[in-house]
VEXMIVEX-799669 format. One record per residue (C-alpha): x, y, z; residue number from 1; residue in one letter. Coordinates in Angstrom, 2 decimals. Layout:
VEXMIVEX-799669
[drenpa [X; Y; Z]; NUM; a],
...
//
This chain:
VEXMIVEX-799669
[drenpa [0.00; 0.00; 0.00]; 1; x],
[drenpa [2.71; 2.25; -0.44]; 2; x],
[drenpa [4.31; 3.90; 2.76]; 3; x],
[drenpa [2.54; 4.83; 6.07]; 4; x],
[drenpa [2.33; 8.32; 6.95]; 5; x],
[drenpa [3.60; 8.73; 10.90]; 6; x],
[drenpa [0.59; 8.45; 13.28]; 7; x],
[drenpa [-0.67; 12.14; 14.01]; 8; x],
[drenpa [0.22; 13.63; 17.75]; 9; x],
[drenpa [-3.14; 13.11; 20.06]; 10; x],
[drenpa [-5.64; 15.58; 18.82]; 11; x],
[drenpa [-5.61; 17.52; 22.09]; 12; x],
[drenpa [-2.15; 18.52; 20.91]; 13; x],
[drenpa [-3.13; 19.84; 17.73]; 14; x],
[drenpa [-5.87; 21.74; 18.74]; 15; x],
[drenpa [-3.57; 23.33; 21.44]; 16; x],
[drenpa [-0.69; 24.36; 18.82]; 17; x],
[drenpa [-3.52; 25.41; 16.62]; 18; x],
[drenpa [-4.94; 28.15; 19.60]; 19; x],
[drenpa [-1.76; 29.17; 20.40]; 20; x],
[drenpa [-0.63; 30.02; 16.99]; 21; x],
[drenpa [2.14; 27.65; 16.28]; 22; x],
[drenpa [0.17; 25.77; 13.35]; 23; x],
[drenpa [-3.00; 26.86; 11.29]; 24; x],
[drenpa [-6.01; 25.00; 10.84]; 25; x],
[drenpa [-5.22; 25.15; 7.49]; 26; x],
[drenpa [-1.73; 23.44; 7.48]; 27; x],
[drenpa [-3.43; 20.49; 9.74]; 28; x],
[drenpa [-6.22; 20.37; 7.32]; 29; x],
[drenpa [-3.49; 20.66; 4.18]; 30; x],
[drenpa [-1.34; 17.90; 5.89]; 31; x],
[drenpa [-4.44; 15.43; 6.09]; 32; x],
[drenpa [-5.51; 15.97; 2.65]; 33; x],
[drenpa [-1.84; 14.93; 1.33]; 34; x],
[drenpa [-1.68; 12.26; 3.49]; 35; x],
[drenpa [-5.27; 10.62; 2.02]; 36; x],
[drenpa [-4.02; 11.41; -1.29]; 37; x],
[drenpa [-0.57; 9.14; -1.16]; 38; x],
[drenpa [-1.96; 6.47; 0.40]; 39; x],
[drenpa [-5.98; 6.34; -0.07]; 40; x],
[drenpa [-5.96; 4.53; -3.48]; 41; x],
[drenpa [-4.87; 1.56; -1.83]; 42; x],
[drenpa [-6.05; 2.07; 1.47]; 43; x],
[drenpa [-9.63; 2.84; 0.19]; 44; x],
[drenpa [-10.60; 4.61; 3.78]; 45; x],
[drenpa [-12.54; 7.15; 2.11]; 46; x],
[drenpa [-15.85; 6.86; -0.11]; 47; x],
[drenpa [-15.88; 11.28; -0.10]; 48; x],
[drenpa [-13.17; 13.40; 0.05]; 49; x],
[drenpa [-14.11; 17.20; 0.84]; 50; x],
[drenpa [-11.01; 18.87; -0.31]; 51; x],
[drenpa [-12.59; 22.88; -1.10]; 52; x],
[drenpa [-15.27; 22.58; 1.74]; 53; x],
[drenpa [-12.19; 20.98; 4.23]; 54; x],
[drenpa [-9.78; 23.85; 3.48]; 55; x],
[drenpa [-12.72; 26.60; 3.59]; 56; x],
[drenpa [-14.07; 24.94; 7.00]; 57; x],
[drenpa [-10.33; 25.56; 8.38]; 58; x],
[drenpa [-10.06; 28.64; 7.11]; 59; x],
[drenpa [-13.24; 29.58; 9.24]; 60; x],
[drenpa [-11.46; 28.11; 12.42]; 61; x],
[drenpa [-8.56; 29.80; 11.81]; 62; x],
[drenpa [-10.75; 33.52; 11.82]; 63; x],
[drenpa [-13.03; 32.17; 14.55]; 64; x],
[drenpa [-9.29; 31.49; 16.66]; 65; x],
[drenpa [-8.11; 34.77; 15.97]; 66; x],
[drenpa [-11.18; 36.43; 16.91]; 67; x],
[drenpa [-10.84; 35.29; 20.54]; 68; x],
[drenpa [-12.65; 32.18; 20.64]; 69; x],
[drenpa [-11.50; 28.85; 22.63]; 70; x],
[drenpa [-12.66; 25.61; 20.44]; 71; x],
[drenpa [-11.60; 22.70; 22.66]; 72; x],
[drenpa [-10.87; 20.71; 19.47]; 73; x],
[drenpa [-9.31; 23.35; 16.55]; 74; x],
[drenpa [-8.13; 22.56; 13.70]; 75; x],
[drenpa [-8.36; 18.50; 14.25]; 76; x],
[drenpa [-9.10; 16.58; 10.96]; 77; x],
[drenpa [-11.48; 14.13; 11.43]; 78; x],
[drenpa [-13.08; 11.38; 8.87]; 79; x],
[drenpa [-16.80; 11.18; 9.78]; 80; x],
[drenpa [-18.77; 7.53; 9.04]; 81; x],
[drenpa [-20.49; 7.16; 5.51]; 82; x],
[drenpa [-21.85; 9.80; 3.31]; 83; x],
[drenpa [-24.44; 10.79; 5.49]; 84; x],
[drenpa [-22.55; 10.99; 8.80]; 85; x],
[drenpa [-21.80; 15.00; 8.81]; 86; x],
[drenpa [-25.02; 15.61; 10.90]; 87; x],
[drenpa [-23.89; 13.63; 14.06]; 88; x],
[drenpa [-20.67; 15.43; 13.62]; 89; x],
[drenpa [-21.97; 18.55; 14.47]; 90; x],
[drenpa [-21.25; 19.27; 18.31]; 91; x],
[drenpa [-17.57; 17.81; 16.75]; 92; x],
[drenpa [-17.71; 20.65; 14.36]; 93; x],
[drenpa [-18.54; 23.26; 16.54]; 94; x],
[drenpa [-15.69; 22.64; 18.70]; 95; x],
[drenpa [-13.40; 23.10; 15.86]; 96; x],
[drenpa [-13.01; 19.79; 13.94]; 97; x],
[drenpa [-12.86; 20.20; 10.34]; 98; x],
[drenpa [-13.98; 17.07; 8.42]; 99; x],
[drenpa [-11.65; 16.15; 5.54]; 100; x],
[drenpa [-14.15; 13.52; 4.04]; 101; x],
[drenpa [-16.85; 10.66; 4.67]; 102; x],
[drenpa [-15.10; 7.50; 5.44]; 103; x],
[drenpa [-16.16; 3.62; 3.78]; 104; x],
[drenpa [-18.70; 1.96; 4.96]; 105; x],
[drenpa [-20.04; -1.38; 3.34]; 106; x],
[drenpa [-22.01; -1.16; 0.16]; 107; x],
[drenpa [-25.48; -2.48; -1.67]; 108; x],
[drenpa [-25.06; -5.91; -1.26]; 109; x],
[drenpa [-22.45; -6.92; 1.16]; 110; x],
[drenpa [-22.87; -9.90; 2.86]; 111; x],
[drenpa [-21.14; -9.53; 5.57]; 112; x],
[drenpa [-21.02; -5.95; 7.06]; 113; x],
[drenpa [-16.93; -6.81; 7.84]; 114; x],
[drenpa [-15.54; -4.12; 4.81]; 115; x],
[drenpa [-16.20; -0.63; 3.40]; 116; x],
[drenpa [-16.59; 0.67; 0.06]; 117; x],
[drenpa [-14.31; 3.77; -0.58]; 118; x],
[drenpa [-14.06; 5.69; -3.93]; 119; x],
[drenpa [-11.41; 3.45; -5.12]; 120; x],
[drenpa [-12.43; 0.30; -3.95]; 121; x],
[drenpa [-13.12; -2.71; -1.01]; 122; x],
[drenpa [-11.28; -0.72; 1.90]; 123; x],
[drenpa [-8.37; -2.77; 3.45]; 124; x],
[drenpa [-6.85; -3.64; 6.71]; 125; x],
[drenpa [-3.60; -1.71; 7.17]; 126; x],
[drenpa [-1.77; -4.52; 8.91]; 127; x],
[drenpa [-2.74; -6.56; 5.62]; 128; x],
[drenpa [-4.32; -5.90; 2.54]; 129; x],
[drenpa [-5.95; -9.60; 2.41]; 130; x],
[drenpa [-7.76; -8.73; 5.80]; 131; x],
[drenpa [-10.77; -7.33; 6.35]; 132; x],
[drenpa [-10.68; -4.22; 8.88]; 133; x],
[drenpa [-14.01; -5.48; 10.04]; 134; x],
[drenpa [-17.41; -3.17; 9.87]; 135; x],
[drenpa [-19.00; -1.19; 9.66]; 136; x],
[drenpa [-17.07; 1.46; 10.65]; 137; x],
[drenpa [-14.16; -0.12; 8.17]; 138; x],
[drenpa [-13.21; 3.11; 6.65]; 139; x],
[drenpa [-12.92; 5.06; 9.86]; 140; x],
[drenpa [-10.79; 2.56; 11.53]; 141; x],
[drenpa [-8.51; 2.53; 8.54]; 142; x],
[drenpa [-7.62; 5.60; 8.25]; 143; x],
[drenpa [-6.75; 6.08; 11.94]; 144; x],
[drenpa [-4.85; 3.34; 11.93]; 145; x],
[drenpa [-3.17; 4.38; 8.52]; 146; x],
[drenpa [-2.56; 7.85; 10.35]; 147; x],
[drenpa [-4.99; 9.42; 7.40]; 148; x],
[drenpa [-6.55; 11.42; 10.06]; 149; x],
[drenpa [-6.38; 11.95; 13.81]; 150; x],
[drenpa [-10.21; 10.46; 15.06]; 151; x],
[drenpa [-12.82; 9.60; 12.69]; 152; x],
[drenpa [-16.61; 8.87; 13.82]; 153; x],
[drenpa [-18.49; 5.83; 13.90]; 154; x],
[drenpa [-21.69; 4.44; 14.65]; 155; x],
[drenpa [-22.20; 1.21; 17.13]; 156; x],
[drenpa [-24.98; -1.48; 16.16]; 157; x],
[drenpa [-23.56; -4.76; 16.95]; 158; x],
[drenpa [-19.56; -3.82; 16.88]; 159; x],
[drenpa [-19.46; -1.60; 14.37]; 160; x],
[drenpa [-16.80; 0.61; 16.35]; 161; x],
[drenpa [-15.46; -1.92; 18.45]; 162; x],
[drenpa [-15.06; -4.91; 15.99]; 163; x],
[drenpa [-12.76; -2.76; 13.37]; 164; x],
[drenpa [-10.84; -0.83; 16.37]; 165; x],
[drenpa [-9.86; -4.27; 17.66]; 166; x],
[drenpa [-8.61; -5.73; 14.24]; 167; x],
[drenpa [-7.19; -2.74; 13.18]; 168; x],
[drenpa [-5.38; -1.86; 16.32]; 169; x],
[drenpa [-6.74; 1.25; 17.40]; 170; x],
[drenpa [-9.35; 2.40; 20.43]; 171; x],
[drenpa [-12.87; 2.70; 19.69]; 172; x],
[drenpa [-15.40; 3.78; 21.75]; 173; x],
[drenpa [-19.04; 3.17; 22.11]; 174; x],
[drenpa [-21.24; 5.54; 23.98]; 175; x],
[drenpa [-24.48; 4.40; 26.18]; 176; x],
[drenpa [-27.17; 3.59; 23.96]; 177; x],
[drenpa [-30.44; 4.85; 23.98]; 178; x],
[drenpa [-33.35; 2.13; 25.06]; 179; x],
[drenpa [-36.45; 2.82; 23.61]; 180; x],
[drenpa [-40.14; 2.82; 25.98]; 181; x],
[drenpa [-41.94; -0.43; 24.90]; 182; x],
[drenpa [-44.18; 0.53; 22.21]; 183; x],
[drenpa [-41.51; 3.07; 21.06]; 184; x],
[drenpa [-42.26; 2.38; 17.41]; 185; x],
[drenpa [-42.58; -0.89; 15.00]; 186; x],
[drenpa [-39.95; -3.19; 14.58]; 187; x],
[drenpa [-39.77; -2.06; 10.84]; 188; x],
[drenpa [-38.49; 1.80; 12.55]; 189; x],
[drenpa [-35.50; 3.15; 11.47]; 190; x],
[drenpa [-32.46; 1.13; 13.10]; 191; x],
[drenpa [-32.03; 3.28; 16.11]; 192; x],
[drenpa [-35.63; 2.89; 17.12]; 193; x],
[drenpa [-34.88; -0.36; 18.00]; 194; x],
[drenpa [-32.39; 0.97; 21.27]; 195; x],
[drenpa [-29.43; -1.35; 19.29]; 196; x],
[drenpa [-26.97; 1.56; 18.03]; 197; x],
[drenpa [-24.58; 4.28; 19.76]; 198; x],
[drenpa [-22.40; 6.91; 18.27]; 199; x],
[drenpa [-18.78; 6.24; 18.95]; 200; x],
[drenpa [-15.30; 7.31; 18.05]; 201; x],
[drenpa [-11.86; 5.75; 16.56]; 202; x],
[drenpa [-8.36; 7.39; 17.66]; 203; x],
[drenpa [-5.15; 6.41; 18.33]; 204; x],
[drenpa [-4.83; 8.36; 21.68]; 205; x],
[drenpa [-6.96; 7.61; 24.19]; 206; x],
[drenpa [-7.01; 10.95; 25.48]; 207; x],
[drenpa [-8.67; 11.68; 22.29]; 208; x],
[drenpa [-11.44; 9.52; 23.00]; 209; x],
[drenpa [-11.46; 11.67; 26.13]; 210; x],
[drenpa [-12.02; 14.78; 24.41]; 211; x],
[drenpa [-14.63; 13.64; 22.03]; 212; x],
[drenpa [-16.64; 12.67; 24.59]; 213; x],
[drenpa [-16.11; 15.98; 26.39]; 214; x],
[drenpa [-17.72; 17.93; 23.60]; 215; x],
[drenpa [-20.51; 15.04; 22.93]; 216; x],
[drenpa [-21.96; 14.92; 26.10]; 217; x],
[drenpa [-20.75; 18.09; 27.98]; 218; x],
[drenpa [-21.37; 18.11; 31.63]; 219; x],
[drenpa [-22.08; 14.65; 31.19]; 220; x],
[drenpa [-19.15; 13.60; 33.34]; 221; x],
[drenpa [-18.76; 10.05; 34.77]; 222; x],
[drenpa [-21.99; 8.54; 35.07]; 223; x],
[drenpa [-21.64; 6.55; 38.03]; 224; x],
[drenpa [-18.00; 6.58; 39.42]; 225; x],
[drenpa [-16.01; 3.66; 40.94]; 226; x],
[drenpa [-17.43; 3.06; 44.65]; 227; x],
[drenpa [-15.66; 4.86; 47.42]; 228; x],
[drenpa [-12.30; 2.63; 48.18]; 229; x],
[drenpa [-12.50; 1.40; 44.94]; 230; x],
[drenpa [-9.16; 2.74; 43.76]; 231; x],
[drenpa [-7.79; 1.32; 41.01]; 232; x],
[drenpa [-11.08; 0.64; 39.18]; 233; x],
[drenpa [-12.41; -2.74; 40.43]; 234; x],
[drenpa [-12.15; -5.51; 36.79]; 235; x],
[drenpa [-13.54; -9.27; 36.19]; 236; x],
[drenpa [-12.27; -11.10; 33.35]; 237; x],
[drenpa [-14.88; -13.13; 31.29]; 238; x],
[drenpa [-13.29; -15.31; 28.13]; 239; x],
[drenpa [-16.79; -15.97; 26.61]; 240; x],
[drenpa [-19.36; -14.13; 28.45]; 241; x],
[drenpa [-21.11; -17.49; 29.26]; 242; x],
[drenpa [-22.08; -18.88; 25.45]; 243; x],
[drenpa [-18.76; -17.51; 22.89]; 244; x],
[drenpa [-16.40; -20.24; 22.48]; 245; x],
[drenpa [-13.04; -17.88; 20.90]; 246; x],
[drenpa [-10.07; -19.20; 19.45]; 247; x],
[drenpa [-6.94; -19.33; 21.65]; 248; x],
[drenpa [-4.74; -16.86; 19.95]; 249; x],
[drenpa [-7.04; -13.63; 20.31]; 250; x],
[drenpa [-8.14; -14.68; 23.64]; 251; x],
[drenpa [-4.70; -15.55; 25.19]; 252; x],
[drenpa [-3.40; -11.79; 24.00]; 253; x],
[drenpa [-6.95; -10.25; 25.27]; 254; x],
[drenpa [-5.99; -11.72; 28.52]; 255; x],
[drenpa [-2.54; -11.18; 28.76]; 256; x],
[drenpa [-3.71; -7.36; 28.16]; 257; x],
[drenpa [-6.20; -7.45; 31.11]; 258; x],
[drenpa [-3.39; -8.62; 33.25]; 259; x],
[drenpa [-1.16; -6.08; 32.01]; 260; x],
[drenpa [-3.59; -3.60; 32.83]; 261; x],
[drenpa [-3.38; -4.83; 36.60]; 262; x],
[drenpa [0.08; -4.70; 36.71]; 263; x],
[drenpa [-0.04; -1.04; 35.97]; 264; x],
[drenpa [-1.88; -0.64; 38.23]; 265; x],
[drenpa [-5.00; 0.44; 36.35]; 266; x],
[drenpa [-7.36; -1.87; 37.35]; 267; x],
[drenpa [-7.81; -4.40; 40.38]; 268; x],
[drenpa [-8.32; -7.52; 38.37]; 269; x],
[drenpa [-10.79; -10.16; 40.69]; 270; x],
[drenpa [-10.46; -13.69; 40.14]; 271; x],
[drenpa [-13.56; -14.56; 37.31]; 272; x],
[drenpa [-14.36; -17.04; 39.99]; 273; x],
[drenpa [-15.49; -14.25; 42.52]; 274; x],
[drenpa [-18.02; -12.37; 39.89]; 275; x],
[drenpa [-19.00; -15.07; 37.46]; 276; x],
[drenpa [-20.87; -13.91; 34.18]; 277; x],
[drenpa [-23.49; -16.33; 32.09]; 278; x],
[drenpa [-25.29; -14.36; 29.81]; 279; x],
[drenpa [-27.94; -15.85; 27.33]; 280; x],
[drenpa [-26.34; -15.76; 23.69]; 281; x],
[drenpa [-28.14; -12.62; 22.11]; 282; x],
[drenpa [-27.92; -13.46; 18.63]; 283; x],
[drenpa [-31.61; -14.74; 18.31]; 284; x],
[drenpa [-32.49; -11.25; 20.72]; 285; x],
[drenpa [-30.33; -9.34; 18.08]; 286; x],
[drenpa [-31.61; -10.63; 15.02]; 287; x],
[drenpa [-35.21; -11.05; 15.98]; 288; x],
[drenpa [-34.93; -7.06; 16.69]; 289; x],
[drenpa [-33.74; -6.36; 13.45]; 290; x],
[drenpa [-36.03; -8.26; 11.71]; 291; x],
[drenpa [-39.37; -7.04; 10.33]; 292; x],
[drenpa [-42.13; -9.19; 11.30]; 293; x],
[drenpa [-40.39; -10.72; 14.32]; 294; x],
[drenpa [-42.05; -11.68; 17.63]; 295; x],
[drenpa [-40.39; -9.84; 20.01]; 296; x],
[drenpa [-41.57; -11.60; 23.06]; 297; x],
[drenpa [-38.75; -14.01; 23.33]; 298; x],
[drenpa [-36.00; -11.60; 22.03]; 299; x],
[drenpa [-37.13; -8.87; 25.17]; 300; x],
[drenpa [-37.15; -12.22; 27.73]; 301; x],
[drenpa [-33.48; -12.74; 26.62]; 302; x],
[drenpa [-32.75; -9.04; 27.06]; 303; x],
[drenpa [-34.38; -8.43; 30.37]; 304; x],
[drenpa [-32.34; -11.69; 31.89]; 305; x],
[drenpa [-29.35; -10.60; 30.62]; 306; x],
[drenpa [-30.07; -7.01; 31.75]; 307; x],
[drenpa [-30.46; -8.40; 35.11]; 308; x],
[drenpa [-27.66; -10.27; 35.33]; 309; x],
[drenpa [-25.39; -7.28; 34.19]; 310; x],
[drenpa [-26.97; -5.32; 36.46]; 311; x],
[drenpa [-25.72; -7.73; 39.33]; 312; x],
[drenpa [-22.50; -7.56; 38.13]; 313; x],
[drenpa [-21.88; -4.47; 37.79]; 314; x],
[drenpa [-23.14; -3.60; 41.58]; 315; x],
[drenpa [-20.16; -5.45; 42.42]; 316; x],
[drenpa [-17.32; -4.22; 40.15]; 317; x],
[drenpa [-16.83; -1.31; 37.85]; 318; x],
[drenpa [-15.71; -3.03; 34.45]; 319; x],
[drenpa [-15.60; -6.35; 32.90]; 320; x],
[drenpa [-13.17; -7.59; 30.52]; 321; x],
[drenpa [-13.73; -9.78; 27.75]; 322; x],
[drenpa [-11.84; -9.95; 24.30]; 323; x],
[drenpa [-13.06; -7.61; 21.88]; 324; x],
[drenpa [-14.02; -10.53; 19.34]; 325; x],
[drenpa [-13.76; -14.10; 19.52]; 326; x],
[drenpa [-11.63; -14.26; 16.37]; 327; x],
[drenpa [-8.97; -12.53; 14.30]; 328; x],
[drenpa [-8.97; -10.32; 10.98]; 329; x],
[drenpa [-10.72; -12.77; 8.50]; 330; x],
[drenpa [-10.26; -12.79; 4.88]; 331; x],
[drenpa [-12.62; -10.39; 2.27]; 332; x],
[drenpa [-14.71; -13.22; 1.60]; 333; x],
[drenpa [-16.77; -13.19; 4.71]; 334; x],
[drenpa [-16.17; -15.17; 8.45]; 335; x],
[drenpa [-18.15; -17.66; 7.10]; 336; x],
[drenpa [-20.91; -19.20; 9.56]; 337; x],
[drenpa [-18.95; -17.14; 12.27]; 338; x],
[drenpa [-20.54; -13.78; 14.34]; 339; x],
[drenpa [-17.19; -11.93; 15.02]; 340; x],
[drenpa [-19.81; -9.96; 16.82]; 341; x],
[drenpa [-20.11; -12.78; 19.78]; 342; x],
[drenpa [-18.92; -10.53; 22.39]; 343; x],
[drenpa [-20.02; -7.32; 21.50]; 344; x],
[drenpa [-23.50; -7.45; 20.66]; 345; x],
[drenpa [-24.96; -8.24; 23.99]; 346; x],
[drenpa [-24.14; -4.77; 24.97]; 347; x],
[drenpa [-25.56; -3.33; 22.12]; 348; x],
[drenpa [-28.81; -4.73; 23.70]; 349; x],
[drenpa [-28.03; -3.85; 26.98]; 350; x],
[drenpa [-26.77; -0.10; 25.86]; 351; x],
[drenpa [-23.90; -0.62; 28.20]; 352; x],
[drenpa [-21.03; 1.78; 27.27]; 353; x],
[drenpa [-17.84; -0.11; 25.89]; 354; x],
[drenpa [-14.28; 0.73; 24.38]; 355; x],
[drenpa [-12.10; -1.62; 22.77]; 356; x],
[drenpa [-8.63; -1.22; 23.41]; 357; x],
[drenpa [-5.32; -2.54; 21.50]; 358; x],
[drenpa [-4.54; -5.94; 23.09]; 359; x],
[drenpa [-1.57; -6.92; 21.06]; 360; x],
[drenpa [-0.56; -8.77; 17.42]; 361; x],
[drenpa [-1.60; -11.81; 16.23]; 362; x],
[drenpa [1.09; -14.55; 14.52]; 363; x],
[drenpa [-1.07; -13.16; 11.36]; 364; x],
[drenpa [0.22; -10.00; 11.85]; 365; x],
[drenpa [-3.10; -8.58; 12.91]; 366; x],
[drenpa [-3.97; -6.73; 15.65]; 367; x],
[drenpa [-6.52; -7.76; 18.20]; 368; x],
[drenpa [-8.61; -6.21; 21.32]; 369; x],
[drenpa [-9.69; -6.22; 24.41]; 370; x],
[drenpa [-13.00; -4.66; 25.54]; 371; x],
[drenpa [-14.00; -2.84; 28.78]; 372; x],
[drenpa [-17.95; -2.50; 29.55]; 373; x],
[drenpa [-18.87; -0.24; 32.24]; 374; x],
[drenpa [-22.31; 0.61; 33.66]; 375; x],
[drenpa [-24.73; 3.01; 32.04]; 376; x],
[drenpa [-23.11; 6.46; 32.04]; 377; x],
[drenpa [-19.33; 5.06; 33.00]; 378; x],
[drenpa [-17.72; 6.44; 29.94]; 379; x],
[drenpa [-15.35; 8.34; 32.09]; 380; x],
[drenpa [-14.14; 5.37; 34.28]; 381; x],
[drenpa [-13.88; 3.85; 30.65]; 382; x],
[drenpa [-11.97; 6.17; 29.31]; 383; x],
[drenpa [-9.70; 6.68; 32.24]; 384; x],
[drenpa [-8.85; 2.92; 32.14]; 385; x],
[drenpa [-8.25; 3.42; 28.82]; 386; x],
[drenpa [-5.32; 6.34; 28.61]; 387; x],
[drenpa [-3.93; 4.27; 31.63]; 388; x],
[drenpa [-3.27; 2.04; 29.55]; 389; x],
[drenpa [-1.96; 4.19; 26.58]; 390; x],
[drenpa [0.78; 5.57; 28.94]; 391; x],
[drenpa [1.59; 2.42; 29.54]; 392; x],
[drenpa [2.13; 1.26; 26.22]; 393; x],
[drenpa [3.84; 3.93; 25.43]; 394; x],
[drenpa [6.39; 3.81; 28.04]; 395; x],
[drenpa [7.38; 0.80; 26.28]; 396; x],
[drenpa [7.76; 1.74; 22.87]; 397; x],
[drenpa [9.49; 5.21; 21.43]; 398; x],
[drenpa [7.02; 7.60; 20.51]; 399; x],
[drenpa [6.92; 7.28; 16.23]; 400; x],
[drenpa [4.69; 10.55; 15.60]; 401; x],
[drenpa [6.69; 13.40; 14.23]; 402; x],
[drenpa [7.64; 16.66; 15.69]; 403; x],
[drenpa [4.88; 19.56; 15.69]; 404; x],
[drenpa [4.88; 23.05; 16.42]; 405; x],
//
């Protein structure tokens, strides 16, 4: 695919060079665009790119900068989700963002929702070209983990952040989703009616995901902080949430990554024995909701005794651990009779918030995850966990992003 651009500095650093005057919103904005155009014909991140409106949106940060005004995230270029994904990014663009472009998703027809379609073709896995970067948010992924562009949105229906985060080695967040009354609409409603999706966010810093949820939910804060004496956050371990069955490799390096995570001191990891987790498999739950027509009765029993037994859980700690999915990077031509989604989609149906981390390489070559759940509202203990565990990484490995103003 050509060579990889150096991964940016964390966003929060190029929004503070851009207030204080040592860079423009223009040269970040500039410095994006070249970087999609040497590597996005290969890379195929990006179905859109917004060249004249990019350069004219940083032009108006630039003027709204000089003129006195703090935006929290100036200057940043961000990929937003899909062709139709510029709405959501508002409260992004307000605080300074200027999208460069609207990132793959999958097209008409794909069977599995494990690749995007950019303008120049099925979008790739950086780490391999053969690999999918899973779905749906494949083109956002990609280009953060190509170092296209800083953060990039996504949306969160099954995995769709999570799943390509995890297999293309960067952190993606999903926010608390939204469960709709009962009789909150038919089952044929738009996809969000059914409570299943969450916006979210891909970045390499996990500070970033920090300051994307700042401006998304201001004043939202913590949501439910970790119980008094509960310092480091309070973890449990689950392999297969009670019903996945995941191959060795990614679940060896997901756990290996939760203990690391207790060794820094980020977390205090229980023994799974002392908060065991059996949740129902949700796939029937899951599919049943999506499904026009469906009886609902036994997808909601499956939800409310799951929802119960989370809710147990998480009285007693404040995250559990689980590998992001049960199975590397497959090919392009599907996973076969396989849900890489096994151990994401039950929070989808719960709208728990979780944030898949980078849990290490495969022997493929591939990266895999690790993902933290917290309760409703604990985005912040998420994300704190989280950048703990950035710094740690990156006290072990030089810093590779290149010198900014």
């Amino acid at each position: 695919m050509g060579s990889v651009p150096p991964a940016w500095p964390p966003a929060v650093e190029i929004a503070a060079a851009v207030r204080a005057g040592r860079l423009s919103a223009v040269d970040a904005t500039g410095e994006a665009l070249a970087r999609i155009a040497r590597t996005d014909r290969s890379l195929c991140a990006f179905a859109e790119v917004w060249e004249e409106r990019a350069r004219a949106w940083a032009r108006e940060v630039d003027a709204r900068v000089a003129a006195g005004r703090r935006l929290p995230l100036a200057g940043v270029p961000i990929g937003v989700k899909g062709r139709h994904g510029l709405r959501a990014a508002c409260p992004l663009v307000a605080a300074g963002c200027v999208p460069v472009g609207a990132t793959a998703v999958p097209g008409p027809g794909t069977p599995w929702q494990t690749w995007g379609l950019g303008a120049h073709g099925r979008t790739v896995n950086p780490w391999r070209a053969d690999r999918t970067p899973g779905g749906s948010s494949a083109g956002s992924a990609a280009a953060v983990a190509a170092g296209l562009v800083p953060l990039a949105t996504g949306s969160d229906g099954a995995g769709s952040v999570r799943i390509p985060a995890a297999w293309c080695g960067v952190t993606g967040l999903k926010t608390t989703n939204r469960r709709p009354p009962p009789g909150d609409g038919p089952v044929s409603a738009p996809r969000d009616r059914t409570g299943l999706a969450a916006p979210g966010v891909l970045v390499h810093h996990a500070a970033d995901a920090e300051a994307y949820w700042q401006v998304m939910a201001p004043g939202a804060g913590a949501g439910p902080a970790p119980s008094p004496g509960r310092v480091p956050a309070v973890a449990v371990f689950s392999a297969d949430l009670g019903f996945a069955d995941p191959d060795p490799e990614p679940l060896a390096l997901a756990r290996a990554a939760a203990g690391r995570l207790a060794g820094a001191g980020a977390v205090r990891l229980l023994p799974s024995s002392d908060a065991p987790l059996r949740l129902t498999d949700p796939a029937s739950a899951w599919l049943a909701l999506r499904t026009p027509g469906s009886d609902l009765r036994a997808a909601e029993r499956v939800r409310n005794a799951n929802d119960r037994l989370l809710a147990d859980l998480f009285s007693r700690v404040d995250l559990l651990l689980t590998p992001t999915t049960p199975n590397a990077a497959h090919g392009h031509e599907g996973p076969g009779d396989r849900y890489s989604t096994a151990l994401t989609w039950a929070f989808n149906l719960s709208g728990h918030p979780a944030i898949s981390i980078p849990a290490g390489v495969g022997a493929d070559g591939c990266p895999v995850g690790l993902q933290l759940v917290a309760a409703h509202g604990g985005e912040t203990t998420l994300l704190a966990v989280a950048r703990a565990a950035h710094t740690a990484r990156a006290a072990h490995t030089s810093s590779c992003h290149q010198a900014w103003p």
